[in-house]
MIMARGU-267252 format. One record per atom (N, C-alpha, C): atom name; x, y, z; residue number from 1. Coordinates in steps of 0.001 Angstrom, whole numbers, plus 500000, padded with zeros to 6 digits. Last residue first. Example, Ala and Ser with C-alpha at 12.3 -4.5 7.8 and 13.67 -1.06 7.14 Angstrom:
   bakol     east    north       up   finu
       N   512850   497750   507080      2
      CA   513670   498940   507140      2
       C   512900   500030   507870      2
       N   513190   494310   507800      1
      CA   512300   495500   507800      1
       C   513200   496700   507800      1
END
This chain:
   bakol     east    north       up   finu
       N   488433   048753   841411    164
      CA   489098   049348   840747    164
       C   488672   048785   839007    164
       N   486837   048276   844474    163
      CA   486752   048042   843019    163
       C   487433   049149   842011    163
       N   487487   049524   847081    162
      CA   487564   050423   846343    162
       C   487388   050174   844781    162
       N   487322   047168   848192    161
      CA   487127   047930   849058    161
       C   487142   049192   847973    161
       N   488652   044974   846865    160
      CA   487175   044725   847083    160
       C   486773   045673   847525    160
       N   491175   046387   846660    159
      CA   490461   046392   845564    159
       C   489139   046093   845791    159
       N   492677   045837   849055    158
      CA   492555   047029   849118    158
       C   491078   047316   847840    158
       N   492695   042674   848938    157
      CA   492322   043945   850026    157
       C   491209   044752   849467    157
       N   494666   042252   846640    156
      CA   493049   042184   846502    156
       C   492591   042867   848038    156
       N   496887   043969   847897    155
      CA   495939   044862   847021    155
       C   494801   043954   846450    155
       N   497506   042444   849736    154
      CA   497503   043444   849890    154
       C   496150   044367   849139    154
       N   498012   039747   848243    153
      CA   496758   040016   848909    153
       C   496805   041303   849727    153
       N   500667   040750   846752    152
      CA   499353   041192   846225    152
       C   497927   040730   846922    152
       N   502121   041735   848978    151
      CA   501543   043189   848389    151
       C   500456   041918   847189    151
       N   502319   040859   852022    150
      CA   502320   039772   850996    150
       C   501744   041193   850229    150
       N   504129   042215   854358    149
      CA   503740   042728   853707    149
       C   503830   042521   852354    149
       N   505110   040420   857539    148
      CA   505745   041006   855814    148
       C   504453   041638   855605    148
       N   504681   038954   859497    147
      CA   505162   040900   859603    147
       C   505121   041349   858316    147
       N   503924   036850   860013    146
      CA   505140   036760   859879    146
       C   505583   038452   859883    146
       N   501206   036699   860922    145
      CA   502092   035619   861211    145
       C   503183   035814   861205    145
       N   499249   038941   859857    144
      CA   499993   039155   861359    144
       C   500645   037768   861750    144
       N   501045   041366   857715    143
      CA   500427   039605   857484    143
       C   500696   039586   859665    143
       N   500082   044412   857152    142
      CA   500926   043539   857324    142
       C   500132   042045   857673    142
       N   497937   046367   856087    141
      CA   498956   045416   855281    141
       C   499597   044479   855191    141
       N   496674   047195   858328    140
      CA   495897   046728   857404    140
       C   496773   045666   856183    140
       N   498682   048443   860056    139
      CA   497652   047390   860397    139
       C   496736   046808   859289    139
       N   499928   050107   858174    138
      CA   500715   048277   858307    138
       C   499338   047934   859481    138
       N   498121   052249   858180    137
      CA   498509   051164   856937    137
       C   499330   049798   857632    137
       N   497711   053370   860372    136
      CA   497305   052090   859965    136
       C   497266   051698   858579    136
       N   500613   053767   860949    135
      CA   500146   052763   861898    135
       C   498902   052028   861217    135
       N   500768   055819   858682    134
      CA   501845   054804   858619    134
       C   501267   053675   859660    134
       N   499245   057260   859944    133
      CA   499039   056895   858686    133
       C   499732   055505   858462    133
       N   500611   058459   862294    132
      CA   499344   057608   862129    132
       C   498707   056772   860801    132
       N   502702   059291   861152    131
      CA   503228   058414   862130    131
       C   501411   057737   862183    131
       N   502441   060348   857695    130
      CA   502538   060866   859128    130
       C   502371   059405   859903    130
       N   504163   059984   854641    129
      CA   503604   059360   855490    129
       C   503290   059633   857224    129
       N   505907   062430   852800    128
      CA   506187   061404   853778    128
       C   505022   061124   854765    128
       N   506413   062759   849597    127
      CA   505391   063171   850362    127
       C   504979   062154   851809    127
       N   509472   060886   848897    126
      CA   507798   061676   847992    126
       C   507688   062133   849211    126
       N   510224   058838   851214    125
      CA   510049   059395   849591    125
       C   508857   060057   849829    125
       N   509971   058403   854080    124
      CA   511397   059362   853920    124
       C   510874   059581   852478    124
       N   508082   056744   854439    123
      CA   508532   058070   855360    123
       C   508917   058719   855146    123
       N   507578   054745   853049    122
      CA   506389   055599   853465    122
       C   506990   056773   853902    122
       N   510379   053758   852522    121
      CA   510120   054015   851749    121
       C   508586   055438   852263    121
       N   510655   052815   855216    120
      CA   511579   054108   855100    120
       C   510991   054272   853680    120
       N   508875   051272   855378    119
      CA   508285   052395   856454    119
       C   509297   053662   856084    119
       N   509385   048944   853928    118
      CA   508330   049647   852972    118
       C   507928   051400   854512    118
       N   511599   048088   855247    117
      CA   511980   048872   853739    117
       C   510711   049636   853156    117
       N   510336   047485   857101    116
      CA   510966   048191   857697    116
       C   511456   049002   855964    116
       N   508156   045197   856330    115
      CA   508067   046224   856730    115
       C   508884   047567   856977    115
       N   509358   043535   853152    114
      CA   509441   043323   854294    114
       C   508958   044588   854973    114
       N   507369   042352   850845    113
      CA   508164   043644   851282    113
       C   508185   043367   852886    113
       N   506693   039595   848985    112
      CA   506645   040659   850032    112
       C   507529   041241   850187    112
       N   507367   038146   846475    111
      CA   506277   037897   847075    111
       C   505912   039039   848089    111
       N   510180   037867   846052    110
      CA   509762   037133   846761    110
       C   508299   036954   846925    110
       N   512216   039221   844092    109
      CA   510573   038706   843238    109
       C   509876   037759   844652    109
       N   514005   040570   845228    108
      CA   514133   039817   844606    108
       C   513109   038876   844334    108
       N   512546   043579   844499    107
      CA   513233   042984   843698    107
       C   513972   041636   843744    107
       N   510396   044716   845187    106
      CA   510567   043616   845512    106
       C   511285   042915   844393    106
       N   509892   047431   843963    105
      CA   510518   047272   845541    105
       C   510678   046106   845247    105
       N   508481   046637   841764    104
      CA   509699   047293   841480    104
       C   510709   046961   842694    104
       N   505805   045250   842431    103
      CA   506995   044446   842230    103
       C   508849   045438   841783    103
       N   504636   047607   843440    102
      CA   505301   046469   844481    102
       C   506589   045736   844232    102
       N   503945   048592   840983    101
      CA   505094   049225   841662    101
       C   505773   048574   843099    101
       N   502589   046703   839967    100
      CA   503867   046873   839114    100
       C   504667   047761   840189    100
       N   500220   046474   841933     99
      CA   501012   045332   841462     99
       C   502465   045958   841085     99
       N   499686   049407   841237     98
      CA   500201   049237   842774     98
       C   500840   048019   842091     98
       N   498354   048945   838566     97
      CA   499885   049726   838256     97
       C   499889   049356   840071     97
       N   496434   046784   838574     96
      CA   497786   046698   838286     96
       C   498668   047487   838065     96
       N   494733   048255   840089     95
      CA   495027   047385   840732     95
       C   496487   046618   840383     95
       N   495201   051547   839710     94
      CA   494331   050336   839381     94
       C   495419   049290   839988     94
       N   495268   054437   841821     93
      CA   495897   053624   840818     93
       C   494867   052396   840757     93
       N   491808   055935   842539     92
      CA   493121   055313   842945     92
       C   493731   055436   841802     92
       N   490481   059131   840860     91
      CA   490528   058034   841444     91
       C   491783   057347   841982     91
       N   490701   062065   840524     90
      CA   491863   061315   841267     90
       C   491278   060525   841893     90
       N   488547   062744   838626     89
      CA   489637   062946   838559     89
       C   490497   062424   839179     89
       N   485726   062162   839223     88
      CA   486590   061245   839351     88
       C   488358   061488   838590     88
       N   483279   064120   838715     87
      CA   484789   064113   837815     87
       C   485635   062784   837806     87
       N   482249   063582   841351     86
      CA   481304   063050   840050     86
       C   482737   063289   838864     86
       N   484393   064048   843118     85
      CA   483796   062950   843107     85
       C   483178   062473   841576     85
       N   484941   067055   842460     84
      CA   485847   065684   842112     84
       C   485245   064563   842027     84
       N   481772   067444   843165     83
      CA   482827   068247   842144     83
       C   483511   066777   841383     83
       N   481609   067300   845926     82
      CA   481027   066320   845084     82
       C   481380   066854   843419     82
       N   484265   068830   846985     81
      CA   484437   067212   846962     81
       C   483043   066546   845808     81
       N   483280   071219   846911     80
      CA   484656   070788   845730     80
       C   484690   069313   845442     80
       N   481203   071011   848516     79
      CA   481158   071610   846893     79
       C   482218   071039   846318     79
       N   482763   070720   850360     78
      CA   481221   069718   850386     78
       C   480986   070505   848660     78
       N   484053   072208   851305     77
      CA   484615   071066   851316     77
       C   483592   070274   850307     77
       N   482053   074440   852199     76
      CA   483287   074672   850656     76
       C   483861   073435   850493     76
       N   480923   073306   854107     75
      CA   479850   074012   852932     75
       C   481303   074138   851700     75
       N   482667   072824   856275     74
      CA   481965   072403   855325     74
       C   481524   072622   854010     74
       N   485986   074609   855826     73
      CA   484564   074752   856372     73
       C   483807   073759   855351     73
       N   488970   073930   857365     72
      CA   488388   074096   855922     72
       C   486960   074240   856817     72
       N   491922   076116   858813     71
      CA   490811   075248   858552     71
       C   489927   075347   857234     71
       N   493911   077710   858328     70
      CA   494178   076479   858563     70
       C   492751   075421   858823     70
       N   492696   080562   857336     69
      CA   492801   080113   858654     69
       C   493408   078895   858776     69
       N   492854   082118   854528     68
      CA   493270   081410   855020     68
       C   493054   081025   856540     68
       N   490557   084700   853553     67
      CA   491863   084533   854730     67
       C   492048   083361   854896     67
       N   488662   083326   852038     66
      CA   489546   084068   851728     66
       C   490906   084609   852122     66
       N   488754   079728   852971     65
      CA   487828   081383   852803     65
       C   489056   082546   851944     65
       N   489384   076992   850828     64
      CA   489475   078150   851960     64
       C   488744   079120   851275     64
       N   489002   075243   848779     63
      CA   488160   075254   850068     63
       C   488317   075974   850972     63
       N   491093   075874   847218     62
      CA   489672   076525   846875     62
       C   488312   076534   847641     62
       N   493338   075536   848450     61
      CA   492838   076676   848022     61
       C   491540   077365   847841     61
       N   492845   072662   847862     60
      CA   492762   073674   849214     60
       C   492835   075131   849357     60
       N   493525   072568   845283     59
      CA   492204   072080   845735     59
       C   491844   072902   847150     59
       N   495868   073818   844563     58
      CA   494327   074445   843679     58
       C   493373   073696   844700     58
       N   497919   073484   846351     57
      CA   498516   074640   845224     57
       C   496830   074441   844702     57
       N   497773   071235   847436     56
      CA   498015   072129   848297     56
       C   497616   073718   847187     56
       N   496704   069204   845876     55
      CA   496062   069432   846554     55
       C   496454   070873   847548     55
       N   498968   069237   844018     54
      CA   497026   069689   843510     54
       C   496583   069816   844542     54
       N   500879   068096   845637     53
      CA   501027   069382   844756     53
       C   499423   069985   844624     53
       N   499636   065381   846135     52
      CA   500314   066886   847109     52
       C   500151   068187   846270     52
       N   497159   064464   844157     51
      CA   498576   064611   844265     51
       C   498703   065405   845443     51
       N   494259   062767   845351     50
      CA   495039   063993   844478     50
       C   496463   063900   844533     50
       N   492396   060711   845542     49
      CA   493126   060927   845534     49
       C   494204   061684   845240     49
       N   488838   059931   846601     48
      CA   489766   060896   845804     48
       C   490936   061035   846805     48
       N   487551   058343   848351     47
      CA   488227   057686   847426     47
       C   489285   058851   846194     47
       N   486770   059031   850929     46
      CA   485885   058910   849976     46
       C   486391   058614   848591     46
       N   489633   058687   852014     45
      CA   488548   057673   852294     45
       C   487288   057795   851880     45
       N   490757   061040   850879     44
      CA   491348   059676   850505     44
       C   490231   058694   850991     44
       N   489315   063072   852112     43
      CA   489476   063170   850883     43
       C   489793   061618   850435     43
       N   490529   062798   854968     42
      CA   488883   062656   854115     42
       C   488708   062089   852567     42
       N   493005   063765   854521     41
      CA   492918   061905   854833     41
       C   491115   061951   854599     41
       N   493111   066167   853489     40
      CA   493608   065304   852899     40
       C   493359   063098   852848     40
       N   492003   067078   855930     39
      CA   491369   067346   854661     39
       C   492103   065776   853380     39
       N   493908   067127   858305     38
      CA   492903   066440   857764     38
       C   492146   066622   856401     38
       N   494913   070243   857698     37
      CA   496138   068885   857405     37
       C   495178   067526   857519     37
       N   493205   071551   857929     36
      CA   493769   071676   856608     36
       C   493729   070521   856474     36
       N   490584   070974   860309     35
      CA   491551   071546   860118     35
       C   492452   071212   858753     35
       N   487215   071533   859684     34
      CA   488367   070756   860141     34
       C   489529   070959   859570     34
       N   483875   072507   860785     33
      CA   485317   073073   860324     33
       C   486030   072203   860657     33
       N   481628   072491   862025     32
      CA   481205   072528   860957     32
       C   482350   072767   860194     32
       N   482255   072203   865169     31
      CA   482256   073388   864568     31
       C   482176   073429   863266     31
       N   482732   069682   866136     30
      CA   481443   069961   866171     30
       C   480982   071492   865429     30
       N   485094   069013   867133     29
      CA   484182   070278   867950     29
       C   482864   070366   867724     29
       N   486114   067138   864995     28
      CA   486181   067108   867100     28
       C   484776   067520   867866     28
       N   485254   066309   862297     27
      CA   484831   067717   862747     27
       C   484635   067614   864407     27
       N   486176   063845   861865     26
      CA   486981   064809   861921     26
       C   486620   066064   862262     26
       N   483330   063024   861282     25
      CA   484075   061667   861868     25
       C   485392   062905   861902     25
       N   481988   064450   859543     24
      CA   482158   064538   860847     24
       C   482657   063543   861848     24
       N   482839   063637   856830     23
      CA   483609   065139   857653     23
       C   483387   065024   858749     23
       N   481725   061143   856796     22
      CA   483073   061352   856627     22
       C   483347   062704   857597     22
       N   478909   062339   856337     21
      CA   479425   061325   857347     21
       C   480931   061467   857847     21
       N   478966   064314   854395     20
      CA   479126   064886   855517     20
       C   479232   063593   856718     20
       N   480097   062552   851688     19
      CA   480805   063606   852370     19
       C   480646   064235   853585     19
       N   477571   060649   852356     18
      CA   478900   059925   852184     18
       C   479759   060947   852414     18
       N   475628   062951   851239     17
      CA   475229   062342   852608     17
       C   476687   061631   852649     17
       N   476549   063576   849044     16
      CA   476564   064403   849931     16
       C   476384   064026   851314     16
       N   475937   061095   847416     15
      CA   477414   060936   847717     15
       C   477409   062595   849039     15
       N   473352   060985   847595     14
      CA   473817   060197   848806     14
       C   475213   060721   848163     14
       N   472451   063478   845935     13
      CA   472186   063350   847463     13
       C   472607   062255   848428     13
       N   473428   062784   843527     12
      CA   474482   064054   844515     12
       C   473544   064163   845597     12
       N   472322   060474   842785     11
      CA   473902   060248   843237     11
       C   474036   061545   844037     11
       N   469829   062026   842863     10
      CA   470460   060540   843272     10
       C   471478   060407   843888     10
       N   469889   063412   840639      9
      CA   469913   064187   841998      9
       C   470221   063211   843243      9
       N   473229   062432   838627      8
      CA   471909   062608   838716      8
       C   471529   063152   840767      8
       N   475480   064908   837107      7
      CA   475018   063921   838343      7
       C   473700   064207   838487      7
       N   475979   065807   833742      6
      CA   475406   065976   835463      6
       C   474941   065159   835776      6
       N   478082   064047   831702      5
      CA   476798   063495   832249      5
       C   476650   064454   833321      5
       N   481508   064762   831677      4
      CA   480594   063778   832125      4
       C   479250   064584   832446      4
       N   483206   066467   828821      3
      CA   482777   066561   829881      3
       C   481909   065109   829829      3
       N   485234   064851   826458      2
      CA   483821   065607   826463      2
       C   483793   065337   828122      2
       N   488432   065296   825207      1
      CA   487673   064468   826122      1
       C   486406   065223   826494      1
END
């Protein structure tokens, strides 16, 4: 697979401007630093998605100083991220592998997941969902007539918002 194209100066001056908006919507203090365990939810709302694993074991790694502190610092966030970004290594899933894995849960082909199967699924598998995460995903998921969670106007949602 041949490397991508350098980013033109274009793209790496507004997607830099799109990384320091983001960071400071999490930087509290104002100290040009945010703490580990955010890093991850940045990361996801400029659209990279990494695994746990990658992200704990090479990406955060590489945004720390040398001593570890539990925080990340701009200036190293802001390198790795327009990095991935122009790589697009951990874009989303596409629109039809979420489809295929909805329909796995929804086995009896209804259409929705009811909330309470999709909160022990967020919570308890894989890499468990923190209590805010989890709030606003079902604010964004759930249907506010009935509670369910219709997954595929779920994911046209989610798709106008991240064109897949």
């Amino acid at each position: 697979m041949s490397a991508a194209p350098p980013p033109t100066e274009e793209w790496t001056e507004n997607t830099k401007k799109k990384i320091r908006d983001m960071f400071e919507i999490f930087d509290k203090d104002k100290s040009d630093s945010v703490i580990e365990e955010e890093v991850s939810t940045i990361m996801r709302a400029l659209g990279v998605y990494p695994s746990e694993k990658a992200l704990v074991q090479e990406i955060l790694t590489e945004m720390q100083d040398d001593e570890p502190s539990g925080y990340v610092h701009y200036s190293k966030f802001e390198k790795v991220m327009v990095r991935l970004m122009h790589s697009k290594e951990w874009e989303p899933d596409s629109g039809d592998l979420l489809l295929q894995a909805f329909r796995t849960i929804d086995t009896e082909n209804t259409g929705f997941i009811v909330p309470e199967v999709m909160e022990d699924l967020l919570a308890g598998k894989g890499t468990p969902f923190r209590p805010k995460e989890l709030e606003n995903f079902f604010a964004v998921a759930k249907d506010p007539e009935t509670g369910n969670i219709y997954y595929e106007d779920y994911i046209a949602l989610i798709s106008k918002k991240y064109v897949f």
